[in-house]
TORNU-964631 format. One line per field, with one value per residue (C-alpha): z, y, x; residue in one letter. Coordinates in steps of 0.1 Angstrom, whole numbers, plus 2048, in hexadecimal, padded with zeros to 3 digits. Layout:
% TORNU-964631
Z	(Z / ...)
Y	(Y / ...)
X	(X / ...)
residuo	(A / ...)
***
This chain:
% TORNU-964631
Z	(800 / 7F5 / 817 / 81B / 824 / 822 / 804 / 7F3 / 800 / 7E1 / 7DC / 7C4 / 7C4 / 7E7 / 7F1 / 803 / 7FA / 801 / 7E1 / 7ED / 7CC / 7CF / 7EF / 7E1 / 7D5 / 7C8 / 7E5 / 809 / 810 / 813 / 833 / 843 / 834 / 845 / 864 / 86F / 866 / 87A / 898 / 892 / 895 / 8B5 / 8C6 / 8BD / 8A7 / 889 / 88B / 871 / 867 / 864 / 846 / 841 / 832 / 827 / 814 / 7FB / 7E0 / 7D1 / 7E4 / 808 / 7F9 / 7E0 / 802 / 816 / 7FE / 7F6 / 81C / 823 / 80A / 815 / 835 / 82C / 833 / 81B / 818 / 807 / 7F8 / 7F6 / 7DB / 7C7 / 7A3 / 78C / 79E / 781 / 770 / 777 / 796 / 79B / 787 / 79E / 7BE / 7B1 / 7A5 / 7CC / 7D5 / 7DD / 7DE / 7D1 / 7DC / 7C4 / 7D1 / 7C3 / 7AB / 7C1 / 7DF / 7FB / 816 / 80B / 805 / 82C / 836 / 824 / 833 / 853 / 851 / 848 / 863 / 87C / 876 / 889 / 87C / 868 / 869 / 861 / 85F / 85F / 84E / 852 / 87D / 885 / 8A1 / 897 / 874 / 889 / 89F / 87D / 873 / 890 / 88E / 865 / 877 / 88C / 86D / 859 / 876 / 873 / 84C / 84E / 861 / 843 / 830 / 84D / 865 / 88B / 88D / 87B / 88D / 8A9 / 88B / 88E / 8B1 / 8C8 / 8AB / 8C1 / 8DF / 8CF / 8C0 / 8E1 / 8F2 / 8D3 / 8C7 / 8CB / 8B6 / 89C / 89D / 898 / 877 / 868 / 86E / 857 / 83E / 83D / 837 / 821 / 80A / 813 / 81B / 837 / 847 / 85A / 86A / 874 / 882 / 899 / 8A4 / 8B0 / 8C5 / 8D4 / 8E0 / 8E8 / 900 / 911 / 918 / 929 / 942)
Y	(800 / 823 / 836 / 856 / 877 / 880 / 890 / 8A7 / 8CE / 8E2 / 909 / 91E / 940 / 942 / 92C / 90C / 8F5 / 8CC / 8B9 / 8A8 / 89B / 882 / 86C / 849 / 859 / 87B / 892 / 8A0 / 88A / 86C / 87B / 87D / 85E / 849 / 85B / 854 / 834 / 82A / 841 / 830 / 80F / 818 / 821 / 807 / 81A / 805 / 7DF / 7C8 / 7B8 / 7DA / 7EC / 813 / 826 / 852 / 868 / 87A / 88A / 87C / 883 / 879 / 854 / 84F / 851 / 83F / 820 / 821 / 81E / 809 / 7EC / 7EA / 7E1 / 7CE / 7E0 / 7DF / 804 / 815 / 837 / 84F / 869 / 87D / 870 / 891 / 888 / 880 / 85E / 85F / 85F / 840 / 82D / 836 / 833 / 808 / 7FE / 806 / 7ED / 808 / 7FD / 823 / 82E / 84C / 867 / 886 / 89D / 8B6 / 8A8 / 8A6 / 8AB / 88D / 875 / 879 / 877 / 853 / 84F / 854 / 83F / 81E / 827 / 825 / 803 / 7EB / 7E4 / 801 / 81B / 843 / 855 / 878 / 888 / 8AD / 8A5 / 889 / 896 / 884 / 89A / 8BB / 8A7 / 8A4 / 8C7 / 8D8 / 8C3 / 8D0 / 8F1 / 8EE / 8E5 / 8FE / 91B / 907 / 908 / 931 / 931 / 92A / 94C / 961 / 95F / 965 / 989 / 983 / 964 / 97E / 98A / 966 / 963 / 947 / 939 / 941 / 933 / 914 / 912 / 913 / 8F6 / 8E2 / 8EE / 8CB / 8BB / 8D9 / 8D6 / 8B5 / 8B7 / 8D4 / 8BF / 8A3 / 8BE / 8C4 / 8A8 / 89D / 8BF / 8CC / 8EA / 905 / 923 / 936 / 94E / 92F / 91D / 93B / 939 / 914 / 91A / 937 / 924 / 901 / 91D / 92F / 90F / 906 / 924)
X	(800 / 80A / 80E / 7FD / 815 / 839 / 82F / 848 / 84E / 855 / 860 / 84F / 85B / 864 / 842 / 845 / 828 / 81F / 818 / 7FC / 7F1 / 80F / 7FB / 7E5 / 7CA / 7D9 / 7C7 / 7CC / 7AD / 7BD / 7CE / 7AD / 79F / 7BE / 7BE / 799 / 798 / 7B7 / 7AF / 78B / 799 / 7AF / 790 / 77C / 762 / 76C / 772 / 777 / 754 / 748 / 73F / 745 / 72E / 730 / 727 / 73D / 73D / 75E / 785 / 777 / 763 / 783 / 79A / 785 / 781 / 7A2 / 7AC / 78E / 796 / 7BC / 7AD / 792 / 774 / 756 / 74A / 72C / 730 / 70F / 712 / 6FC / 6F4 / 705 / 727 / 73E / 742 / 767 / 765 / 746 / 762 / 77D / 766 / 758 / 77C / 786 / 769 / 751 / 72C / 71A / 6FA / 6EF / 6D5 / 6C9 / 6DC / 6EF / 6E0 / 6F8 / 6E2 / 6D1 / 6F1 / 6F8 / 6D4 / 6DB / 6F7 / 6EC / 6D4 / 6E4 / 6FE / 6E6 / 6E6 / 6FC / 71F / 721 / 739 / 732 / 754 / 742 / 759 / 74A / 743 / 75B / 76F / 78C / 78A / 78D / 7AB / 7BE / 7B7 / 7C2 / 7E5 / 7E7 / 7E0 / 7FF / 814 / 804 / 812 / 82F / 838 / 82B / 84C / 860 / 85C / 851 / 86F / 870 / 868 / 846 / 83A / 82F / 813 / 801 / 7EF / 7FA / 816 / 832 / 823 / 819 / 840 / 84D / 83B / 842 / 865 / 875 / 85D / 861 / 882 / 880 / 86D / 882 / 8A4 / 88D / 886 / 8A8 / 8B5 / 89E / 89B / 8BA / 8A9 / 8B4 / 8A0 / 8B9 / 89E / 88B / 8A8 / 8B0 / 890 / 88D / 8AE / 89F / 881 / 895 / 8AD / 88E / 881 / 8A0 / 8A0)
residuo	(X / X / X / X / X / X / X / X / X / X / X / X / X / X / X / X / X / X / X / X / X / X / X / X / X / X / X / X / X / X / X / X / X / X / X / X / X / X / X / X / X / X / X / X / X / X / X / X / X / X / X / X / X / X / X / X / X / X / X / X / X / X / X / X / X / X / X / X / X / X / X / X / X / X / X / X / X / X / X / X / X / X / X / X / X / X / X / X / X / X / X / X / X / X / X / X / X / X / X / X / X / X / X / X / X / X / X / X / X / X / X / X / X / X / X / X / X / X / X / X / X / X / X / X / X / X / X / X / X / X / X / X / X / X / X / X / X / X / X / X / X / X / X / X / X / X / X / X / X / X / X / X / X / X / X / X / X / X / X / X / X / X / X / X / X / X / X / X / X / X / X / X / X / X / X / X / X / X / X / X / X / X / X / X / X / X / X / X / X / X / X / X / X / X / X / X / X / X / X / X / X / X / X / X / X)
***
């Protein structure tokens, strides 16, 4: 199996950005999709003899089957009927059983969805309410203060409330990540560098 992440950080004109069309299924999506099933599974929500069932429009169901076939869970996808050919195709070749509803009728698919799940041993990730969604968010929100680092420098991290604070509690584990990117990239952000040993000594005091 493909694993999800460690995709590549490019510069484009002086912006940093994640090629996240390089994971499985060619979108961030996948990300979530892998991370609530496996968190899922940690806490018992989803067990194998279960079947998972959401709605989607296209990215979300493509992750999920993707994810839910490599572990062997059968999953149903509910999706309005005017979504596009290509991506039913996509959605049955992953083992996707598709349940169509009204044209531009989203409301509707999760009403559906809903539905079955109430059944036993089914599975609703909720992608939109799922707390474990908003779990992952905030941790791309940490990263995201993180990588504004690159091209801002110390001096303007003050501009982006509660940045620097949160950079101090976690400056070992930033640290840790930009010695990776280093490595890895051979890239180096003097300014940012500075920074880290700033926090790692006021830590120390």
């Amino acid at each position: 199996m493909i694993e999800v992440g460690n995709t590549p950080l490019l510069e484009v004109d002086g912006v940093y950005a994640k090629l996240e069309c390089t994971n499985p299924l060619g979108s961030i999506k996948d990300r979530m999709a892998k991370y609530i099933i496996e968190q899922s599974e940690k806490l018992g929500l989803l067990r194998h003899g279960m079947t998972i069932v959401e709605a989607s429009s296209g990215n979300t169901g493509i992750a999920l089957s993707y994810y839910a076939r490599q572990k062997g869970y059968p999953i149903i996808i509910v999706m309005p009927r005017n979504m596009t050919d290509e991506r039913k195709r996509i959605l049955e070749r992953l083992g996707a059983k598709l349940i169509l509803c009204s044209a531009g009728n989203f409301v509707e698919a999760a009403s559906i969805r809903d539905r079955i799940s109430q059944k036993p041993w089914y599975f609703n990730p909720d992608q939109f309410s799922n707390p474990l969604r908003a779990r992952m968010i905030a941790i791309f929100r940490r990263l995201h203060d993180f990588a504004i680092s690159f091209t801002s420098g110390p001096e303007k991290m003050g501009m982006r409330p509660g940045a620097l604070a949160m950079m101090r509690q976690d400056s070992a584990q930033y640290t840790k990540v930009y010695d990776l990117l280093k490595k890895r990239t051979g890239l180096r952000i003097p300014d940012l560098e500075q920074l880290l040993q700033a926090l790692d000594a006021d830590k120390s005091d």
